[in-house]
C-alpha positions in Angstrom: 37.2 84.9 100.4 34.9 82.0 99.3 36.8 78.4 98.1 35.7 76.2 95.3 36.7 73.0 94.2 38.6 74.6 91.4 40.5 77.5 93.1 43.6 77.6 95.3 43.2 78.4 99.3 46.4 79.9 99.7 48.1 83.0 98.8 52.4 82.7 98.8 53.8 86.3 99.1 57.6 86.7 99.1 59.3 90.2 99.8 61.7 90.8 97.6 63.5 94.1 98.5 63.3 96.7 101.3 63.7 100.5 101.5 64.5 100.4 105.1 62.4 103.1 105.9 58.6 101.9 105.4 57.2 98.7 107.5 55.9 96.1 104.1 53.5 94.3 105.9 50.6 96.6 104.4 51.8 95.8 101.2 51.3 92.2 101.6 47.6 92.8 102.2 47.0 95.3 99.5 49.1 92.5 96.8 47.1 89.5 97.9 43.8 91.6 98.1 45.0 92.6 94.2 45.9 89.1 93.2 42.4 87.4 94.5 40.2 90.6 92.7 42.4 89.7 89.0 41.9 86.1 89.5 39.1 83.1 89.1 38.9 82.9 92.6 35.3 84.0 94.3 36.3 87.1 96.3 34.1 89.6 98.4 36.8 92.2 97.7 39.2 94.2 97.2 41.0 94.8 100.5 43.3 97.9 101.3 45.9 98.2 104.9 47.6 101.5 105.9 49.5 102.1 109.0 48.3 105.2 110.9 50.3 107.0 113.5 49.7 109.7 116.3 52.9 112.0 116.3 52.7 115.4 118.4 48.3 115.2 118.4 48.3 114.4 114.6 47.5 111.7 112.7 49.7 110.2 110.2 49.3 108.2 107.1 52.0 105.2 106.6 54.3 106.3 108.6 58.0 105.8 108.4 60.1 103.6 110.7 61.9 106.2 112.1 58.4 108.5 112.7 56.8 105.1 114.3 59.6 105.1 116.9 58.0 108.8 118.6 54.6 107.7 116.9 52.2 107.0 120.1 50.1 104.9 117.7 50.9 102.2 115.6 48.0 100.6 113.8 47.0 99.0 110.7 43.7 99.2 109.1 42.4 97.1 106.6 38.6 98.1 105.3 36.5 96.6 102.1 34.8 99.9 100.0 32.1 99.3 102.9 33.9 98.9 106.0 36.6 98.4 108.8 37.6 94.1 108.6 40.5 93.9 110.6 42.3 96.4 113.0 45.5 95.3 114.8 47.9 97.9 117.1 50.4 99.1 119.4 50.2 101.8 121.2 51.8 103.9 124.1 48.5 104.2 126.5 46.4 106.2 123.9 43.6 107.6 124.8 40.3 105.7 124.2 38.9 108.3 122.0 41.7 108.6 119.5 41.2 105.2 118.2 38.0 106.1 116.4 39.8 108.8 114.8 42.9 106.8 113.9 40.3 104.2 112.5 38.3 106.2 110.7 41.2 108.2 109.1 42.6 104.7 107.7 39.8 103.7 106.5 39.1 106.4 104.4 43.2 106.1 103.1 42.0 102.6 101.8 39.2 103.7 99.7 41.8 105.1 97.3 44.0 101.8 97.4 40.5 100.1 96.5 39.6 102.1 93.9 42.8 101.2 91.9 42.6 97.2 92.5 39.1 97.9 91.1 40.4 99.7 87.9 43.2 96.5 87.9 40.1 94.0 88.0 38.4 95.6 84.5 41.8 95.9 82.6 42.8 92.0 83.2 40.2 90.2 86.0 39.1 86.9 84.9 35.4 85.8 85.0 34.5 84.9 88.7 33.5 81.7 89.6 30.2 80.9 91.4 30.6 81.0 95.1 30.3 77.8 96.7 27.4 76.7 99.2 26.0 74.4 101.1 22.1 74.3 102.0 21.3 72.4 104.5 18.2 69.8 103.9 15.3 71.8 105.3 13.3 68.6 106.9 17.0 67.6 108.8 16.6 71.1 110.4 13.0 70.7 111.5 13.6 67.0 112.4 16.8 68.4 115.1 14.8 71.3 115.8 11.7 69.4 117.4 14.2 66.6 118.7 16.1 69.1 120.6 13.5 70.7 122.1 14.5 72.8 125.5 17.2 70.4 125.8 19.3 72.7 124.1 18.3 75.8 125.9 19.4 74.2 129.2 22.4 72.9 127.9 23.5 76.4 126.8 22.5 78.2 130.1 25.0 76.1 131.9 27.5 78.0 133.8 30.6 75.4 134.0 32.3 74.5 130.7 32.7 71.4 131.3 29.6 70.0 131.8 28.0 72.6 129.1 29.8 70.4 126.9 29.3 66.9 127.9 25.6 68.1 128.0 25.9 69.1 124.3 27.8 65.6 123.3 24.7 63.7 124.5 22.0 65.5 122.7 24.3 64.9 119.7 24.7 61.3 120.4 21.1 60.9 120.6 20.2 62.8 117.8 22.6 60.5 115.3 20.6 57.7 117.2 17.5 58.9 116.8 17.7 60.4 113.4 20.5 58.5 111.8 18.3 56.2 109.7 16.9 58.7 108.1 19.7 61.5 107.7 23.0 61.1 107.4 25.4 61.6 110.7 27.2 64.7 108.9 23.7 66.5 107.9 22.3 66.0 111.7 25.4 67.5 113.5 25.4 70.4 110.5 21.9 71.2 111.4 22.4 70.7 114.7 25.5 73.1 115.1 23.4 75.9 112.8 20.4 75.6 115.6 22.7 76.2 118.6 23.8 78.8 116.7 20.5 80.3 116.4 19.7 79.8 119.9 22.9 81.4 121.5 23.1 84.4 118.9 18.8 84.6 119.4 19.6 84.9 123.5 22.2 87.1 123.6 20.0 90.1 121.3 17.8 89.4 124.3 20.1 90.3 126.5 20.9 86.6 127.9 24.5 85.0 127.4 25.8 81.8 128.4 25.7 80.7 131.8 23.6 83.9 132.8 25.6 86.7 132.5 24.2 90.2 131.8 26.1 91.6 128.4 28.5 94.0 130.0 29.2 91.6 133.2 33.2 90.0 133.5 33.2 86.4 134.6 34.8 85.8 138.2 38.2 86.6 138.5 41.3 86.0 140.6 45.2 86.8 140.6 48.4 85.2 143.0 51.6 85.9 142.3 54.7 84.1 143.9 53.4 80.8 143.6 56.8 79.5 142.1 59.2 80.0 144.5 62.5 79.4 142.6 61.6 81.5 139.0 62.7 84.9 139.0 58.4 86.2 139.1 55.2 83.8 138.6 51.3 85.1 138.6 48.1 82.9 137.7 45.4 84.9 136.6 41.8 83.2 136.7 38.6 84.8 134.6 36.0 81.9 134.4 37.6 78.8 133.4 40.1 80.3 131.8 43.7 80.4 133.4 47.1 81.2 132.6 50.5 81.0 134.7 53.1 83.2 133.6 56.8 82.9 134.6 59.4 85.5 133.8 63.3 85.2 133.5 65.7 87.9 134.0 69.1 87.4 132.2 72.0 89.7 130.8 71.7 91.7 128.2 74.0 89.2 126.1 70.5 86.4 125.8 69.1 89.2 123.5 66.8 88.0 120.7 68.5 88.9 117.4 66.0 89.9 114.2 67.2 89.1 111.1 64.2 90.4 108.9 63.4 92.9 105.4 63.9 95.5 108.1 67.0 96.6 109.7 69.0 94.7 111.7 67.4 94.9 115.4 67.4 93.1 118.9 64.9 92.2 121.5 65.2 92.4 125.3 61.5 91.9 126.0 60.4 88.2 124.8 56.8 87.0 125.2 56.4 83.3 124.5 52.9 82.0 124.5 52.1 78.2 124.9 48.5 76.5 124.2 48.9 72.9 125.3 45.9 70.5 124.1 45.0 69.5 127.7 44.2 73.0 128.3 40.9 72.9 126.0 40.7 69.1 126.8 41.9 67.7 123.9 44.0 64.9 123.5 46.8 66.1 120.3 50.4 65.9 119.9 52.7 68.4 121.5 54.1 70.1 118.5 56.0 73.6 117.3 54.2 76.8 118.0 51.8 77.3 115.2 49.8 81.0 114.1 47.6 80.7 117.5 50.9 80.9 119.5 52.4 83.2 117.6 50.0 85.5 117.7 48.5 85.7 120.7 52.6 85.6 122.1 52.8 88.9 120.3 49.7 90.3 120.9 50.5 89.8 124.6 54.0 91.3 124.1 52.8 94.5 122.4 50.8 95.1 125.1 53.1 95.3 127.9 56.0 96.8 125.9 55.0 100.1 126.7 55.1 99.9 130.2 58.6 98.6 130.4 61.3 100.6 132.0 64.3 101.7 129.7 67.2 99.5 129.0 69.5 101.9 130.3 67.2 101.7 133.7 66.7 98.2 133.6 69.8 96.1 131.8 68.3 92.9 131.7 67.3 90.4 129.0 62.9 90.0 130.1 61.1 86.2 129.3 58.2 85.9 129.5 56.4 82.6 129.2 52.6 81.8 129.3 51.5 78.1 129.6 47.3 78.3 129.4 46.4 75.9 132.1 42.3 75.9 131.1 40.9 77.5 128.0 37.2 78.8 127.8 37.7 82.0 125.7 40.0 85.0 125.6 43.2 83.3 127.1 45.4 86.1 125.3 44.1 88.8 126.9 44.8 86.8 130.4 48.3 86.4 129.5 48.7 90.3 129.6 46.8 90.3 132.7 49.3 87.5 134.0 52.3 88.5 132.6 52.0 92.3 134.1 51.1 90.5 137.5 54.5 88.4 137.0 56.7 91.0 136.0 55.5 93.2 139.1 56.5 89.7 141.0 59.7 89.7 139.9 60.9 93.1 141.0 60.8 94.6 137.0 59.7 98.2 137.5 56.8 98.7 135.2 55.3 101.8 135.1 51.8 100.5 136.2 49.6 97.5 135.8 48.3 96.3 132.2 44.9 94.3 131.5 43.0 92.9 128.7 39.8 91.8 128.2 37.8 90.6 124.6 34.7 91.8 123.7 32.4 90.6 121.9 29.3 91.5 119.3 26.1 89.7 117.7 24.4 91.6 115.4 20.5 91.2 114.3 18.1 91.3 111.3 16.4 94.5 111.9 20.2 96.1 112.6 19.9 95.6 116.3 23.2 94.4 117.6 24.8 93.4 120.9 28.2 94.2 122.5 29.6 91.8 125.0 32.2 91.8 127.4 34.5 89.3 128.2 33.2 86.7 125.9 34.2 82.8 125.9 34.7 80.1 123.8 31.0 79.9 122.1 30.6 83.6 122.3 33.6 83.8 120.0 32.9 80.8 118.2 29.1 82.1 116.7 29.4 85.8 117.3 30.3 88.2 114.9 33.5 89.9 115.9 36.3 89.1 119.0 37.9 92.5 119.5 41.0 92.3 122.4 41.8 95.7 123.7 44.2 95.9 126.3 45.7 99.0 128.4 46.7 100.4 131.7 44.0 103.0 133.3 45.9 105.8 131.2 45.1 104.2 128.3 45.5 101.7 125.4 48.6 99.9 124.8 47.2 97.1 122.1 44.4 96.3 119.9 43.6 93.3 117.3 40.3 92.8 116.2 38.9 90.1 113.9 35.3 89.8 112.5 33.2 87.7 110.5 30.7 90.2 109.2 31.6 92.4 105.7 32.3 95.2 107.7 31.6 97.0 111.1 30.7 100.3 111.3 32.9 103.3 113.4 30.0 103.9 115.6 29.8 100.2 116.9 33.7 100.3 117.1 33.4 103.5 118.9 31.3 102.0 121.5 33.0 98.7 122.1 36.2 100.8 122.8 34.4 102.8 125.3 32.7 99.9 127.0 36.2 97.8 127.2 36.9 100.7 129.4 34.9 100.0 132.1 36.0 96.4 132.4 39.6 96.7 132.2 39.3 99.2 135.1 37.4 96.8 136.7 39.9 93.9 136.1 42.4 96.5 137.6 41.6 96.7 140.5 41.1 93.1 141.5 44.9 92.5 140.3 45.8 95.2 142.6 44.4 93.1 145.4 47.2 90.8 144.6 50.0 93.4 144.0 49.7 97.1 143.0 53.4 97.8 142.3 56.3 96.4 141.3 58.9 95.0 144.4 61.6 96.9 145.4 63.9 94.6 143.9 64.8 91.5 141.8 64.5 88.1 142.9 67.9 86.8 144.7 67.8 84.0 142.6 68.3 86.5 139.2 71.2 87.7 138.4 72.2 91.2 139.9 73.6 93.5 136.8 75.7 96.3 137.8 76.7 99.0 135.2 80.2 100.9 134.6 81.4 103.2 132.2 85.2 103.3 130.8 86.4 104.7 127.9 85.3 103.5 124.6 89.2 103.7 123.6 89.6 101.5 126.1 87.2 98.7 125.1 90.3 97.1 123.4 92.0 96.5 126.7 89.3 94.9 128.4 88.4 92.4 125.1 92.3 91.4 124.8 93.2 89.7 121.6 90.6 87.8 120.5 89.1 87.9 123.4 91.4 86.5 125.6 91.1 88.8 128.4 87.3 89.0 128.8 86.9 84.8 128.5 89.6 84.7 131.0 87.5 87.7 133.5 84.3 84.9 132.5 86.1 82.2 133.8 87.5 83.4 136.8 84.7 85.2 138.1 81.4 82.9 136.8 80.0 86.3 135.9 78.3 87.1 132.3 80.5 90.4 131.2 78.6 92.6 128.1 80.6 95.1 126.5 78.9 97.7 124.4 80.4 100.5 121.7 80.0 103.1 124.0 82.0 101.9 126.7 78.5 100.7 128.4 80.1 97.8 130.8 77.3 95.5 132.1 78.5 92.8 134.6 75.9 90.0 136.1 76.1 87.4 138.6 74.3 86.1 141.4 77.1 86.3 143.3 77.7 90.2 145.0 81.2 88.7 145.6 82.0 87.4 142.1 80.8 90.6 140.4 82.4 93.2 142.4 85.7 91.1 141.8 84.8 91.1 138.2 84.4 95.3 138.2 87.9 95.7 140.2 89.7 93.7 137.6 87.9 95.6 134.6 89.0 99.0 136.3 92.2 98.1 137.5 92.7 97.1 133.1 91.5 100.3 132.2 92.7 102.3 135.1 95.0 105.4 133.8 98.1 106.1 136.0 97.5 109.2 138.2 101.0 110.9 139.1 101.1 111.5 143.0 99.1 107.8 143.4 100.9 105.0 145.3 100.6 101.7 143.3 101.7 97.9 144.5 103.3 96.1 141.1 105.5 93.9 140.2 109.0 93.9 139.1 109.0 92.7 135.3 112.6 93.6 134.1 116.1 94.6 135.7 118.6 96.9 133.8 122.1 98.5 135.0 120.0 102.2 135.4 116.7 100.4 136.7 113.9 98.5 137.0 110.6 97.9 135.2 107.3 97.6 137.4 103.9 96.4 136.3 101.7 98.9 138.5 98.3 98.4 136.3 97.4 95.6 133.9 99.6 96.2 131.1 100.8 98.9 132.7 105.1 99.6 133.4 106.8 102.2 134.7 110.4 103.0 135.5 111.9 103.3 138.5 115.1 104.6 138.0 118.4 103.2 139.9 118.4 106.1 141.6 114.9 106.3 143.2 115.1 102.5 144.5 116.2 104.1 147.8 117.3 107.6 149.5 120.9 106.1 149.6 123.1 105.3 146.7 122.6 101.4 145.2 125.4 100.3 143.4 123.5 97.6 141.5 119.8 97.1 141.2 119.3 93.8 142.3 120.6 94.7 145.7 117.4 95.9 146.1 114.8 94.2 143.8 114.5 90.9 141.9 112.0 90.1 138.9 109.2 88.5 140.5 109.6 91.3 143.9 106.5 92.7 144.9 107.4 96.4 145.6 105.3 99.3 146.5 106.1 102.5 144.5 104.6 106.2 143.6 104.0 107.6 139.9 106.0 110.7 140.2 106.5 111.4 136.6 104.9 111.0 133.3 106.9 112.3 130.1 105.8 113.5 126.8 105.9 110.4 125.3 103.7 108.9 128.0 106.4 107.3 130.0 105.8 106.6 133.4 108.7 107.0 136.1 108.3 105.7 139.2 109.8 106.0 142.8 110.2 103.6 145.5 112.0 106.6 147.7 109.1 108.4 147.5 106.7 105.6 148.5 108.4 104.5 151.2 107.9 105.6 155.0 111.1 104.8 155.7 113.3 105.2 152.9 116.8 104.9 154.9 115.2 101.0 155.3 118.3 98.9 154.2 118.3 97.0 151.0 115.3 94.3 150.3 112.9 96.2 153.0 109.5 97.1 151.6 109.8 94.7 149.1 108.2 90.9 148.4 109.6 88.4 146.3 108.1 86.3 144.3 106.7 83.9 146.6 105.1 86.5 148.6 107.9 87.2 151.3 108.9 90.3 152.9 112.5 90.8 152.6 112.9 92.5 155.8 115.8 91.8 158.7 114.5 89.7 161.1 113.6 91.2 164.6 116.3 91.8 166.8 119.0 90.8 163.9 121.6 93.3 162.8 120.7 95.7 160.3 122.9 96.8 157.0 123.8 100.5 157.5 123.6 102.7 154.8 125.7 101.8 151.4 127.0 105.4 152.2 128.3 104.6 155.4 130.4 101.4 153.9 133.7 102.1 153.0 134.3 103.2 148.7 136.6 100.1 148.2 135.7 96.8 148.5 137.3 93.6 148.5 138.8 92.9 144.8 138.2 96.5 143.7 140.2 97.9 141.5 140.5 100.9 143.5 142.4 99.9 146.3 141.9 97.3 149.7 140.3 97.8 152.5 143.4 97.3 155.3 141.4 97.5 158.5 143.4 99.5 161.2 
């Protein structure tokens, strides 16, 4: 994609509709490859993506949403009529030698894509403009070139960043010095950035990289985790001067990412945020929102370790994961997979196994000689041909993206990257297992702990209340985060054992179904001439009729029990209708107690005789007629 003077840089692509069943984004490659070959605009094209999955040891063209969700592949290829330009996937620890396959197998898709954009580009392309270029004055070249001399060589060959570049900085400074009277600032440092160029890309054919590595050798590494000791999991992970600290979160299920996209309507539990400060590369800039390189290496990063994640159902918690680069020399999203696998182990998540990463490299020759490297850094990437992240546990691959400044690549070279990534992920393995091999037993004390219950979905109602009365008042009184899902999942979290546990008895006691035979506590709620009402459950009543107040005959309820009265009674009876009926007789371990005994009122007091005063016999032992009755007087002897 060449720019002129004349021609637009940027492509605007809108989606206008979704089927719900087929990812877009390959469409958005194939429209803007179509809209560049039609137009004025200098264009090394047409382009062509596809998706190809791995279901049940086949591979599948474009597949579906639904198929990608048992796919163990998800990748996109995008190839010119020549070759593979960009390759970018997830994957559930694929074996190393299906991606050649996959790749391959895409490729060939596009050539059919390609073919039409070409038909598209006779019927109604517009003339092409000349591509634009910039030669380089031939006597500034050989002016740098002898002005350099070796200084450049031992500038390059210098192992520590840092003083690599201030090394480079003064052989510019004294080239514009040197040569400025003669060439213009902007032609020296052209020419000078075209000879290191030449020298790195000329070493590393020989087999000699930056700072003296061999071409398959990882730069030093080393891994802690811990080192924040109030997060919920931390790990720094070292390779060269580059570092990362990652810092995970555990919350409840409720803190959820919500999508909101041409797709359907989905949620997140695993978040992967990836921060690139300006200090980190030295640079002074201004802090600002997270632009593509966030983005993109934050998702890179989070496709990687998705497939080692436990289930939700085994795990219910909400998973951050944040990755501030600390120092950048190269490949700094590969080390925030390698960090954010040491962190979640940290912080008791139970991943499957350990996940690394590592970027390699190539440099390719005139005479079709090329070089593969591993593990490359910032100049690597900056004038080699291709930076190709591949990350994976020692099963397999879990995420690929690969970018490339050449036309095309061929599958042979791909084929041989992938195989030689292997080695040094397994290699990066094992020194994180010197820091921690497996997850902890458990999750910090400082994260919340999330117990699980299940009630029935018909009771969801119960436990929600009226606009959601009940649950904000459970919230409140207990400090604990309450989700409620559709299928009567109950997920309760708190960092306090005592608060939750208080939380779970209040949710089962409000969807707790009366038992008959079971001895319930309540409280009386309303008196009538035949009984009273008790409130044995949350919302709960049952009757207890007049009759089963006591084993003796009660003339009038309220000798017995007030509203307010706390009173211990037994379900004895539940009708057709669904009626409880309720008895305080049966309950009781001493029925023939007299009037008030087993009972509380409403401040909490036993009604009982005091010890040693006289008790109330029996209402059946009293005398029929009392005072005023109608019935007659009670004489006395």
């Amino acid at each position: 994609f060449f720019i002129s003077e004349s021609a637009c840089s940027r492509c605007d692509l809108s989606g206008s509709i979704s089927d719900q069943e087929n990812d877009p984004d390959v469409l958005a490659v194939i429209g803007s490859s179509a809209a560049l070959v039609i137009s004025e605009v200098p264009f090394a094209g047409p382009v062509s993506a596809v998706h190809v999955g791995y279901i049940n040891g086949e591979l599948v063209l474009n597949p579906t949403l639904a198929q990608l969700e048992e796919s163990q592949l998800n990748l996109v290829v995008a190839s010119t009529g020549q070759a593979v330009v960009m390759i970018e996937a997830g994957a559930k620890e694929i074996l190393e030698e299906i991606i050649p396959q996959a790749i391959k197998f895409g490729h060939e898709a596009n050539q059919a894509i390609i073919k039409l954009q070409e038909q598209l580009q006779q019927a109604c392309g517009k003339p092409k403009e000349e591509a634009p270029g910039h030669e380089i004055d031939p006597e500034v070249v050989s002016a740098v070139s002898s002005a350099v001399g070796e200084k450049l060589s031992r500038a390059l060959m210098e192992p520590d960043k840092s003083q690599r570049e201030q090394a480079l900085s003064e052989i510019k400074k004294e080239l514009v010095e040197s040569l400025g009277e003669t060439f213009t600032e902007e032609d020296i440092l052209a020419a000078f950035e075209a000879r290191a160029k030449v020298e790195i890309r000329s070493n590393i054919l020989k087999g000699q990289r930056l700072n003296g590595r061999g071409l398959t050798e990882v730069r030093p590494i080393s891994a802690e985790v811990g080192l924040l000791p109030r997060t919920h999991g931390s790990a720094l992970f070292s390779r060269g001067q580059t570092q990362v600290l990652t810092i995970v979160t555990l919350g409840s299920t409720r803190q959820e990412q919500q999508l909101n996209g041409l797709g359907i309507e989905e949620t997140k539990r695993f978040l992967h945020h990836y921060n690139f400060p300006p200090f980190s590369s030295g640079e002074v800039k201004r802090l600002g929102s997270p632009g593509r390189r966030e983005i993109g290496h934050g998702a890179l990063a989070e496709r990687a370790l998705v497939p080692v994640l436990p289930k939700d159902e085994d795990f219910p918690y909400t998973v951050r994961l944040v990755s501030e680069v600390l120092s950048s020399s190269g490949s700094t999203s590969m080390a925030s997979v390698c960090a954010g696998s040491l962190s979640l182990m940290d912080a008791g998540v139970p991943i499957k196994t350990a996940v690394t990463g590592v970027a390699m490299g190539l440099v390719t020759g005139d005479n079709d000689d090329y070089a593969i490297l591993t593990d490359i850094e910032g100049l690597e990437d900056a004038y080699g041909d291709m930076d190709f992240k591949i990350a994976g546990t020692g099963e397999g691959i879990t995420a690929l993206q690969m970018d490339i400044k050449l036309k095309g690549v061929s599958l042979e070279i791909l084929q041989k990257i992938i195989s030689q990534s292997r080695e040094a992920r397994l290699f990066i393995l094992d020194k994180m297992n010197q820091a921690i091999s497996s997850s902890r037993p458990e999750v910090s004390h400082y994260a919340p702990r999330m117990q699980k219950i299940m009630i029935d979905p018909g009771k969801i109602g119960s436990v929600i209340g009226t606009g959601g009365k009940t649950i904000r008042s459970i919230i409140e009184e207990t400090k604990a985060t309450i989700d409620v899902g559709n299928d009567g999942t109950i997920l309760i979290g708190s960092t306090d054992a005592e608060a939750a546990r208080k939380a779970i008895e209040i949710i089962e006691s409000l969807t707790k179904e009366v038992e008959v035979g079971s001895i319930y506590t309540g409280k009386v709620t309303r008196i009538f001439d035949f009984g009273a009402m008790v409130e044995i459950l949350p919302g709960k009543e049952g009757l207890v009729h007049i009759s089963e107040l006591a084993d003796y005959r009660v003339a009038r309820v309220e000798d017995v029990v007030k509203v307010g009265d706390e009173v211990t009674v037994k379900a004895i009876n539940i009708d057709n209708m669904g009626r409880v009926n309720l008895s305080r007789r049966a309950a009781s371990e001493n029925p023939s107690q007299p009037p008030g005994a087993g009972v509380r009122d409403s401040l909490g007091t036993d009604r009982f005789p005091r010890q040693g005063a006289p008790s109330y016999p029996p209402r059946r032992d009293l005398p029929r007629d009392r005072p005023g009755s109608s019935r007659g007087t009670f004489r006395g002897r």
